[in-house]
C-alpha positions as a Markdown table, in Angstrom:
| # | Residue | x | y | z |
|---|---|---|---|---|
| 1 | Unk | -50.2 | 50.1 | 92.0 |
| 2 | Unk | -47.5 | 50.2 | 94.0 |
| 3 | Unk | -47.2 | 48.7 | 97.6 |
| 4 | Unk | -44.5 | 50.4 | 100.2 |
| 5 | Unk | -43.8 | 47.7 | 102.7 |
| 6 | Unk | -41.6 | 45.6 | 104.7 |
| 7 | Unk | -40.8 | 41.8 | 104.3 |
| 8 | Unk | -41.4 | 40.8 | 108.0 |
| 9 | Unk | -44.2 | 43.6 | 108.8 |
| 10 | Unk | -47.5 | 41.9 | 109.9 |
| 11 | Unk | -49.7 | 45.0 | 108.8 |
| 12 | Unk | -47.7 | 44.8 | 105.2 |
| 13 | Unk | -48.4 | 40.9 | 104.6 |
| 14 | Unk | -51.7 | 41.4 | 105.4 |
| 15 | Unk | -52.2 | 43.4 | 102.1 |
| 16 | Unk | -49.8 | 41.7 | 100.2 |
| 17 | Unk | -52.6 | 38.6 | 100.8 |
| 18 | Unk | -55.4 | 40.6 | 100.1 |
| 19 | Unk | -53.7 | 41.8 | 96.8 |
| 20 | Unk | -53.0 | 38.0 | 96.1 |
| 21 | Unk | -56.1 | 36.7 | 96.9 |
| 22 | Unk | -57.9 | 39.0 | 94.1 |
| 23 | Unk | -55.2 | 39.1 | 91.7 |
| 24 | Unk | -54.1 | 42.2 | 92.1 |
| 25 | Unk | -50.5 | 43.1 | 90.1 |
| 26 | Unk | -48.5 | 45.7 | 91.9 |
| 27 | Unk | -44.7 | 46.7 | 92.2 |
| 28 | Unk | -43.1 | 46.0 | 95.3 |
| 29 | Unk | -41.6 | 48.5 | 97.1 |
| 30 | Unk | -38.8 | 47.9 | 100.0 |
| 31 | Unk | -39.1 | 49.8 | 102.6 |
| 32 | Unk | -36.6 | 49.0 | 105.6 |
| 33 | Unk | -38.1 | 49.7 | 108.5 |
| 34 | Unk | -35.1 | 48.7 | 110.8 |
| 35 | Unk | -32.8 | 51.3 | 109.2 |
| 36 | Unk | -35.8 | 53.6 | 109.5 |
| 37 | Unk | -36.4 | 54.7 | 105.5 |
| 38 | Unk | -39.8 | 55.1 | 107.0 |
| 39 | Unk | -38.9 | 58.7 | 108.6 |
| 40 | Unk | -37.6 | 59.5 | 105.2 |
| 41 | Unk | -39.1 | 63.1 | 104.0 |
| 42 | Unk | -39.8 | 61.1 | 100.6 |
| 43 | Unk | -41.9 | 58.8 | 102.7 |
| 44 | Unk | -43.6 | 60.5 | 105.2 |
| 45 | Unk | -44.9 | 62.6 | 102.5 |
| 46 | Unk | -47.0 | 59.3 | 101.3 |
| 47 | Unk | -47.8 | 58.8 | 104.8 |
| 48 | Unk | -47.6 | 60.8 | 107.6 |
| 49 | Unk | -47.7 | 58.3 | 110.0 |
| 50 | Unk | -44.4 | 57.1 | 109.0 |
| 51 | Unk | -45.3 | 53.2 | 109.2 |
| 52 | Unk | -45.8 | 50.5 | 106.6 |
| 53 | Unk | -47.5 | 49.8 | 104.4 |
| 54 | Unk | -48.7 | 52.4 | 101.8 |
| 55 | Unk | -50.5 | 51.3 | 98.9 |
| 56 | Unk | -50.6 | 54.0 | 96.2 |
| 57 | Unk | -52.5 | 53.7 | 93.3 |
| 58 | Unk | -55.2 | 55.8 | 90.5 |
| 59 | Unk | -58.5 | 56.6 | 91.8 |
| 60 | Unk | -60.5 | 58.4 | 88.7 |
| 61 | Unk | -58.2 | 61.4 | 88.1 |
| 62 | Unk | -56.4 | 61.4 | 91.3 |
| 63 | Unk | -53.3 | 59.4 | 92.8 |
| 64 | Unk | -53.7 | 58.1 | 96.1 |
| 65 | Unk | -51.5 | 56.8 | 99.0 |
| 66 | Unk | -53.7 | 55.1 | 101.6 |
| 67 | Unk | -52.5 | 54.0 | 104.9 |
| 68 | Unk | -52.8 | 51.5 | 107.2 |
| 69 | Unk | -53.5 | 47.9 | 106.4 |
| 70 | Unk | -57.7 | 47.3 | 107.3 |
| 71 | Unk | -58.2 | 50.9 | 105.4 |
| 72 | Unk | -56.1 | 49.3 | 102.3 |
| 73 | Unk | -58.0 | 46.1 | 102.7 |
| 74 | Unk | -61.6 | 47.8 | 102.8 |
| 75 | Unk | -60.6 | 50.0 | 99.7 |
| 76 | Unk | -59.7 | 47.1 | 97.9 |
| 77 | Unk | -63.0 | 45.5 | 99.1 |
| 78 | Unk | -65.3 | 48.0 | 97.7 |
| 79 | Unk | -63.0 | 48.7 | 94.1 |
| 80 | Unk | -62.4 | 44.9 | 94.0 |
| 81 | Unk | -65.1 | 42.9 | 95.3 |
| 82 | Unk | -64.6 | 39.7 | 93.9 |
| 83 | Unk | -63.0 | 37.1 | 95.0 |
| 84 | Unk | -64.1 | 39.4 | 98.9 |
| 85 | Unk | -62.3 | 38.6 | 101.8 |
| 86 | Unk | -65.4 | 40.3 | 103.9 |
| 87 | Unk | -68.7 | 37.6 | 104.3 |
| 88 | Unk | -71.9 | 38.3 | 102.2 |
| 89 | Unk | -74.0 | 38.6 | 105.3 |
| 90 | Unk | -73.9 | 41.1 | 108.0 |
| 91 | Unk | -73.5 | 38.9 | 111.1 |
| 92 | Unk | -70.2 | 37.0 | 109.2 |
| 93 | Unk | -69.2 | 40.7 | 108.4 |
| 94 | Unk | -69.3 | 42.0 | 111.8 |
| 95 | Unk | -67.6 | 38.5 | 112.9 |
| 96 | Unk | -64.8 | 39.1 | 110.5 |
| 97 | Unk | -64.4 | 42.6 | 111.2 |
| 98 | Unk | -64.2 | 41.8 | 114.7 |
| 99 | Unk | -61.6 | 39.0 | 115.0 |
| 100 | Unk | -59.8 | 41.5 | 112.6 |
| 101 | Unk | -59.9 | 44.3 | 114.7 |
| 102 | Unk | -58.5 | 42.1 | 118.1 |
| 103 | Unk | -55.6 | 41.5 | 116.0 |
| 104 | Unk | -55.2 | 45.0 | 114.4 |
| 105 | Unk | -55.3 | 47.2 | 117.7 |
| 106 | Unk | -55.8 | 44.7 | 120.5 |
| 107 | Unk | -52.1 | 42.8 | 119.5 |
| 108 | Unk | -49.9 | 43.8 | 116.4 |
| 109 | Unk | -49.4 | 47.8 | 118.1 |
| 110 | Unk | -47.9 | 46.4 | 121.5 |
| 111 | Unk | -45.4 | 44.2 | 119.2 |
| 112 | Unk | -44.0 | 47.2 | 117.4 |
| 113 | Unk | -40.2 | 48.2 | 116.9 |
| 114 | Unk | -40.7 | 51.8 | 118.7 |
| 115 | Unk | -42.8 | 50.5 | 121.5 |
| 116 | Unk | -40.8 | 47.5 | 122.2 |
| 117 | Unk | -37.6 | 50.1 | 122.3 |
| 118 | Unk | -39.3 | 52.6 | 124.1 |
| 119 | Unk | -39.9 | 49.5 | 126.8 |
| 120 | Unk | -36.2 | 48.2 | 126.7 |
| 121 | Unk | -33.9 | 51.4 | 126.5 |
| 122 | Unk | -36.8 | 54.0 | 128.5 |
| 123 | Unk | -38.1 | 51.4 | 131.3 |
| 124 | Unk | -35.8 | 48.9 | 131.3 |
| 125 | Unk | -38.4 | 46.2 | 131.0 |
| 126 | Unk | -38.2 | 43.0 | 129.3 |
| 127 | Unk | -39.6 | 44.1 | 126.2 |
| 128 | Unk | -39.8 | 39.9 | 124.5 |
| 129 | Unk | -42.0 | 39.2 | 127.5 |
| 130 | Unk | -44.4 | 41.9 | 127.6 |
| 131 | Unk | -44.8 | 40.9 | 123.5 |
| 132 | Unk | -45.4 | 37.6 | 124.4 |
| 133 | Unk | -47.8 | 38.0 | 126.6 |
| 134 | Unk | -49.8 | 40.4 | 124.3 |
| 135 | Unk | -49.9 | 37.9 | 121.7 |
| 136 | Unk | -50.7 | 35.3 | 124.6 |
| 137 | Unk | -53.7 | 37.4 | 125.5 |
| 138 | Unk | -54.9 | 38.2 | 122.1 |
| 139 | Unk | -54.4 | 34.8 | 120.5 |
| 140 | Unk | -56.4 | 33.3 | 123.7 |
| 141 | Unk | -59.4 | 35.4 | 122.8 |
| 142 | Unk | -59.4 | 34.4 | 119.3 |
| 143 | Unk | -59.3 | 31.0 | 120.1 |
| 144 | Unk | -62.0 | 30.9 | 122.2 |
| 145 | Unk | -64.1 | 32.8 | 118.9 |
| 146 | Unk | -62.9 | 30.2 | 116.8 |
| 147 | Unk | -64.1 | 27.4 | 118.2 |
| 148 | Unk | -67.5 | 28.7 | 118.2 |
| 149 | Unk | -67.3 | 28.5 | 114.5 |
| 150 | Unk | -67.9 | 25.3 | 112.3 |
| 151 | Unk | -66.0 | 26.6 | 108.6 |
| 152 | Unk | -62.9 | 26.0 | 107.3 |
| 153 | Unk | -61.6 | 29.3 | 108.4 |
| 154 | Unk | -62.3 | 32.0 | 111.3 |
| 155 | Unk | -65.7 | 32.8 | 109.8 |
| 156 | Unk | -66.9 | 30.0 | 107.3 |
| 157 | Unk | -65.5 | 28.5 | 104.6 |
| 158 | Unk | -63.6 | 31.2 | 102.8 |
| 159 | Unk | -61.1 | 33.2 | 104.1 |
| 160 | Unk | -61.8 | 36.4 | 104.9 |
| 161 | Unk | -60.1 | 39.5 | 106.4 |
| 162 | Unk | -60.1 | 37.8 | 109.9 |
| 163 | Unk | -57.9 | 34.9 | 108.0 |
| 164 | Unk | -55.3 | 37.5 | 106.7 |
| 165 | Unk | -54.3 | 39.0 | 110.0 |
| 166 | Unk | -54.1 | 35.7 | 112.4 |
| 167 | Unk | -51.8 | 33.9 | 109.9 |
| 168 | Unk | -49.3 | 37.1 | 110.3 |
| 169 | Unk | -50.2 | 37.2 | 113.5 |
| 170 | Unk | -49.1 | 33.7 | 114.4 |
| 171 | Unk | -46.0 | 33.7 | 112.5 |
| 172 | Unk | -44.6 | 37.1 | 115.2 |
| 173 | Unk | -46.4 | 34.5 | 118.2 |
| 174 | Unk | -43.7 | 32.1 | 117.3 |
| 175 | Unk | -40.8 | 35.0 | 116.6 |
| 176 | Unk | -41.5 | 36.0 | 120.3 |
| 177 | Unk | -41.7 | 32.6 | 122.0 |
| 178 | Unk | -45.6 | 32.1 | 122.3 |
| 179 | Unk | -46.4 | 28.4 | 122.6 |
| 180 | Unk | -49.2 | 28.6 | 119.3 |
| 181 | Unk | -49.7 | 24.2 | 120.2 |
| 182 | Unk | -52.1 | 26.3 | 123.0 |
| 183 | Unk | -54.1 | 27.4 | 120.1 |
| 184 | Unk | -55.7 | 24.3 | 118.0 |
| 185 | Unk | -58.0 | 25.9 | 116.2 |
| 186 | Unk | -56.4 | 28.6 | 115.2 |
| 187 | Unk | -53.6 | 25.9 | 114.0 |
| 188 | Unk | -55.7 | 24.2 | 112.0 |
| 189 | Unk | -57.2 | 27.4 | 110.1 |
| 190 | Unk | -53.2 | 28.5 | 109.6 |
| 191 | Unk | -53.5 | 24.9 | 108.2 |
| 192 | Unk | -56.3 | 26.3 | 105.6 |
| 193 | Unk | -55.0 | 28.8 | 104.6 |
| 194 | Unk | -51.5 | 28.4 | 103.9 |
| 195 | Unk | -52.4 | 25.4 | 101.6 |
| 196 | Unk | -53.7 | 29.2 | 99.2 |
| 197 | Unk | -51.4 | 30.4 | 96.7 |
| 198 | Unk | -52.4 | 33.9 | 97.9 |
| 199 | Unk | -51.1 | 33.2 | 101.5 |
| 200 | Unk | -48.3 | 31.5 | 100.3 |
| 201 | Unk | -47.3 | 34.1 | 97.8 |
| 202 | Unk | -47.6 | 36.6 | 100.4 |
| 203 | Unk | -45.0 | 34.6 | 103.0 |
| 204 | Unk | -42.3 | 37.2 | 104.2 |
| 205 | Unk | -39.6 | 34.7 | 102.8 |
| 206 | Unk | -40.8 | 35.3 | 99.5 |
| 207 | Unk | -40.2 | 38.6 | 99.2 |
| 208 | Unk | -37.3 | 40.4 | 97.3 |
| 209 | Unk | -36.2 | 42.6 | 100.4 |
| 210 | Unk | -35.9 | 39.2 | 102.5 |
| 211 | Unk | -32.6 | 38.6 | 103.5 |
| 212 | Unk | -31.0 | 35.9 | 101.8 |
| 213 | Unk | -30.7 | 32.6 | 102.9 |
| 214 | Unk | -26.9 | 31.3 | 102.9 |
Protein backbone atom coordinates (compact mmCIF):
# COMPACT_ATOMS: atom_id res chain seq x y z
CA UNK A 1 0.00 0.00 0.00
CA UNK A 2 0.93 3.24 -0.38
CA UNK A 3 -0.93 6.39 1.15
CA UNK A 4 -0.62 9.98 -0.77
CA UNK A 5 -1.18 12.55 1.88
CA UNK A 6 -0.36 15.54 3.71
CA UNK A 7 0.96 15.93 7.38
CA UNK A 8 -1.62 18.50 8.60
CA UNK A 9 -4.62 17.35 6.27
CA UNK A 10 -7.69 16.26 8.41
CA UNK A 11 -9.16 13.91 5.63
CA UNK A 12 -5.43 12.31 5.38
CA UNK A 13 -5.05 11.63 9.31
CA UNK A 14 -8.19 10.23 9.35
CA UNK A 15 -6.83 7.19 7.26
CA UNK A 16 -3.60 7.23 8.59
CA UNK A 17 -5.67 6.19 12.04
CA UNK A 18 -7.75 3.78 10.41
CA UNK A 19 -4.58 2.13 8.86
CA UNK A 20 -3.12 2.24 12.46
CA UNK A 21 -5.87 1.05 14.23
CA UNK A 22 -5.88 -2.37 12.07
CA UNK A 23 -2.29 -2.66 11.56
CA UNK A 24 -2.07 -1.89 8.29
CA UNK A 25 1.86 -1.25 6.84
CA UNK A 26 1.95 1.16 4.05
CA UNK A 27 4.59 3.69 2.63
CA UNK A 28 4.07 7.17 3.14
CA UNK A 29 3.86 9.39 0.60
CA UNK A 30 4.39 13.41 0.92
CA UNK A 31 2.27 15.18 -0.83
CA UNK A 32 2.53 19.14 -0.33
CA UNK A 33 -0.52 20.51 -0.62
CA UNK A 34 0.58 24.13 0.06
CA UNK A 35 2.99 24.15 -2.88
CA UNK A 36 0.12 22.46 -4.82
CA UNK A 37 2.02 18.87 -5.97
CA UNK A 38 -1.66 18.03 -5.78
CA UNK A 39 -2.40 19.63 -9.40
CA UNK A 40 0.58 17.72 -10.58
CA UNK A 41 -0.36 15.62 -13.94
CA UNK A 42 1.40 12.58 -11.99
CA UNK A 43 -1.17 13.16 -9.41
CA UNK A 44 -4.20 13.97 -10.74
CA UNK A 45 -3.91 10.89 -12.76
CA UNK A 46 -4.35 8.83 -9.17
CA UNK A 47 -7.05 11.17 -8.46
CA UNK A 48 -8.93 13.42 -10.41
CA UNK A 49 -10.12 15.43 -7.77
CA UNK A 50 -6.67 16.66 -7.06
CA UNK A 51 -7.00 16.49 -3.09
CA UNK A 52 -5.52 14.29 -0.47
CA UNK A 53 -5.39 11.57 0.36
CA UNK A 54 -5.09 8.58 -2.17
CA UNK A 55 -4.61 5.32 -0.93
CA UNK A 56 -3.43 2.93 -3.66
CA UNK A 57 -3.05 -0.53 -3.28
CA UNK A 58 -3.84 -4.47 -5.02
CA UNK A 59 -7.27 -5.54 -5.33
CA UNK A 60 -7.20 -9.28 -7.00
CA UNK A 61 -5.37 -8.47 -10.27
CA UNK A 62 -5.94 -4.87 -10.39
CA UNK A 63 -4.17 -1.66 -8.77
CA UNK A 64 -6.30 0.71 -7.33
CA UNK A 65 -6.18 4.42 -6.18
CA UNK A 66 -9.30 5.25 -4.07
CA UNK A 67 -10.14 8.69 -3.02
CA UNK A 68 -11.51 10.40 -0.50
CA UNK A 69 -11.06 9.53 3.14
CA UNK A 70 -14.77 7.78 4.37
CA UNK A 71 -14.54 5.72 0.84
CA UNK A 72 -10.80 4.67 1.93
CA UNK A 73 -12.11 3.97 5.46
CA UNK A 74 -15.22 1.84 4.23
CA UNK A 75 -12.80 -0.17 1.80
CA UNK A 76 -10.67 -0.92 4.48
CA UNK A 77 -13.74 -1.84 6.53
CA UNK A 78 -15.01 -4.49 4.29
CA UNK A 79 -11.12 -5.94 3.15
CA UNK A 80 -10.12 -5.55 6.88
CA UNK A 81 -12.70 -6.02 9.27
CA UNK A 82 -11.10 -6.63 12.33
CA UNK A 83 -10.09 -4.68 14.72
CA UNK A 84 -13.65 -2.32 12.77
CA UNK A 85 -13.93 1.11 13.36
CA UNK A 86 -17.85 0.77 12.22
CA UNK A 87 -20.30 -0.73 15.32
CA UNK A 88 -21.63 -4.37 15.04
CA UNK A 89 -25.25 -3.22 15.12
CA UNK A 90 -27.13 -1.21 12.78
CA UNK A 91 -28.39 1.62 15.04
CA UNK A 92 -24.36 2.25 16.35
CA UNK A 93 -23.60 1.98 12.57
CA UNK A 94 -25.98 4.60 11.34
CA UNK A 95 -24.80 6.72 14.61
CA UNK A 96 -21.20 6.41 13.61
CA UNK A 97 -21.78 7.08 10.06
CA UNK A 98 -23.63 10.01 10.98
CA UNK A 99 -21.47 11.95 13.38
CA UNK A 100 -18.93 10.99 10.64
CA UNK A 101 -20.63 12.46 7.90
CA UNK A 102 -21.32 16.11 10.03
CA UNK A 103 -17.65 16.25 10.13
CA UNK A 104 -16.85 15.01 6.60
CA UNK A 105 -19.21 17.51 4.59
CA UNK A 106 -21.02 19.55 7.26
CA UNK A 107 -17.21 21.07 8.53
CA UNK A 108 -13.76 19.93 7.11
CA UNK A 109 -14.97 21.34 3.20
CA UNK A 110 -15.68 25.06 4.52
CA UNK A 111 -11.96 24.87 6.26
CA UNK A 112 -10.23 24.11 3.01
CA UNK A 113 -7.03 25.97 1.49
CA UNK A 114 -9.08 26.88 -1.97
CA UNK A 115 -12.24 27.88 -0.29
CA UNK A 116 -10.61 29.82 2.45
CA UNK A 117 -8.57 31.74 -0.58
CA UNK A 118 -11.39 31.98 -2.78
CA UNK A 119 -13.05 33.96 0.48
CA UNK A 120 -9.91 36.16 1.25
CA UNK A 121 -8.42 37.26 -2.23
CA UNK A 122 -12.25 36.94 -4.24
CA UNK A 123 -14.57 38.45 -1.40
CA UNK A 124 -12.46 40.06 0.68
CA UNK A 125 -14.00 38.33 3.75
CA UNK A 126 -12.34 37.31 6.85
CA UNK A 127 -11.70 33.91 5.77
CA UNK A 128 -10.31 32.69 9.89
CA UNK A 129 -13.73 33.68 10.99
CA UNK A 130 -16.03 32.19 8.66
CA UNK A 131 -13.70 28.85 9.56
CA UNK A 132 -14.27 29.33 12.95
CA UNK A 133 -17.57 29.58 13.00
CA UNK A 134 -18.03 26.40 10.74
CA UNK A 135 -16.18 24.41 13.14
CA UNK A 136 -18.26 26.36 15.96
CA UNK A 137 -21.45 25.14 14.38
CA UNK A 138 -20.41 21.64 13.62
CA UNK A 139 -18.65 20.91 16.80
CA UNK A 140 -21.88 22.26 18.69
CA UNK A 141 -23.99 19.62 17.04
CA UNK A 142 -21.70 16.93 17.89
CA UNK A 143 -21.69 17.80 21.27
CA UNK A 144 -25.10 17.84 21.76
CA UNK A 145 -24.94 13.87 20.05
CA UNK A 146 -22.40 13.07 22.35
CA UNK A 147 -23.80 13.62 25.35
CA UNK A 148 -26.64 11.44 24.55
CA UNK A 149 -24.18 8.64 24.62
CA UNK A 150 -22.89 6.74 27.71
CA UNK A 151 -19.37 4.84 26.06
CA UNK A 152 -16.11 5.74 26.16
CA UNK A 153 -16.10 7.25 22.80
CA UNK A 154 -18.76 8.96 20.28
CA UNK A 155 -20.66 5.64 19.93
CA UNK A 156 -19.75 3.06 22.76
CA UNK A 157 -16.82 1.89 23.90
CA UNK A 158 -14.60 1.49 20.91
CA UNK A 159 -13.62 3.93 18.63
CA UNK A 160 -15.06 3.96 15.63
CA UNK A 161 -15.10 6.07 12.35
CA UNK A 162 -16.95 8.88 14.24
CA UNK A 163 -13.75 8.81 16.66
CA UNK A 164 -11.25 9.22 13.73
CA UNK A 165 -12.73 12.42 12.19
CA UNK A 166 -13.56 14.66 15.56
CA UNK A 167 -9.99 14.13 16.91
CA UNK A 168 -8.68 15.79 13.47
CA UNK A 169 -11.37 17.74 13.55
CA UNK A 170 -10.60 19.33 16.95
CA UNK A 171 -6.95 19.70 16.38
CA UNK A 172 -7.99 22.47 13.00
CA UNK A 173 -10.91 23.97 15.89
CA UNK A 174 -7.91 25.01 17.85
CA UNK A 175 -5.64 26.04 14.58
CA UNK A 176 -8.53 28.56 13.83
CA UNK A 177 -9.27 29.88 17.32
CA UNK A 178 -12.40 27.84 18.29
CA UNK A 179 -12.72 27.75 22.10
CA UNK A 180 -12.96 23.48 22.22
CA UNK A 181 -13.26 24.06 26.63
CA UNK A 182 -17.22 24.75 24.98
CA UNK A 183 -17.14 21.14 24.11
CA UNK A 184 -16.65 18.68 27.24
CA UNK A 185 -17.59 15.82 25.97
CA UNK A 186 -16.08 15.81 23.00
CA UNK A 187 -12.82 16.65 25.23
CA UNK A 188 -13.08 13.93 27.16
CA UNK A 189 -13.48 11.33 24.10
CA UNK A 190 -10.17 13.31 22.50
CA UNK A 191 -9.11 12.23 25.95
CA UNK A 192 -9.84 8.36 24.87
CA UNK A 193 -8.58 8.25 22.18
CA UNK A 194 -5.38 9.85 22.10
CA UNK A 195 -4.28 7.67 25.09
CA UNK A 196 -4.42 4.73 21.42
CA UNK A 197 -1.23 4.07 19.82
CA UNK A 198 -3.22 4.26 16.53
CA UNK A 199 -4.26 7.95 17.24
CA UNK A 200 -1.14 8.74 18.45
CA UNK A 201 0.89 7.25 15.60
CA UNK A 202 -1.26 9.02 13.31
CA UNK A 203 -0.55 12.75 14.98
CA UNK A 204 0.50 15.16 12.10
CA UNK A 205 3.73 15.84 14.20
CA UNK A 206 4.79 12.49 13.58
CA UNK A 207 4.92 12.44 10.24
CA UNK A 208 8.20 12.57 8.05
CA UNK A 209 6.81 15.55 5.78
CA UNK A 210 6.23 17.60 9.25
CA UNK A 211 8.29 20.47 9.34
CA UNK A 212 10.97 20.21 11.81
CA UNK A 213 10.92 21.42 15.03
CA UNK A 214 14.11 23.75 15.79
Amino acid sequence: MKLYNYWRSSASWRVRIALAHKGLAYQYVPVHIVHSEQHQLSYRERNPMMQVPTLELDDGDRTLHLGQSLAIIEYLEERFPKPHLLPEDRAGRARARQIAEIINSGVQPFQNLPLLGYLKDELGADEKQWARNMNQKGLEAVEMMAKGASGRFLVGDAPTVADVCLVPQLYSARRFGVDVAAFPTLLRIEASCVELEAFMAAHPDRQPDAPQQP
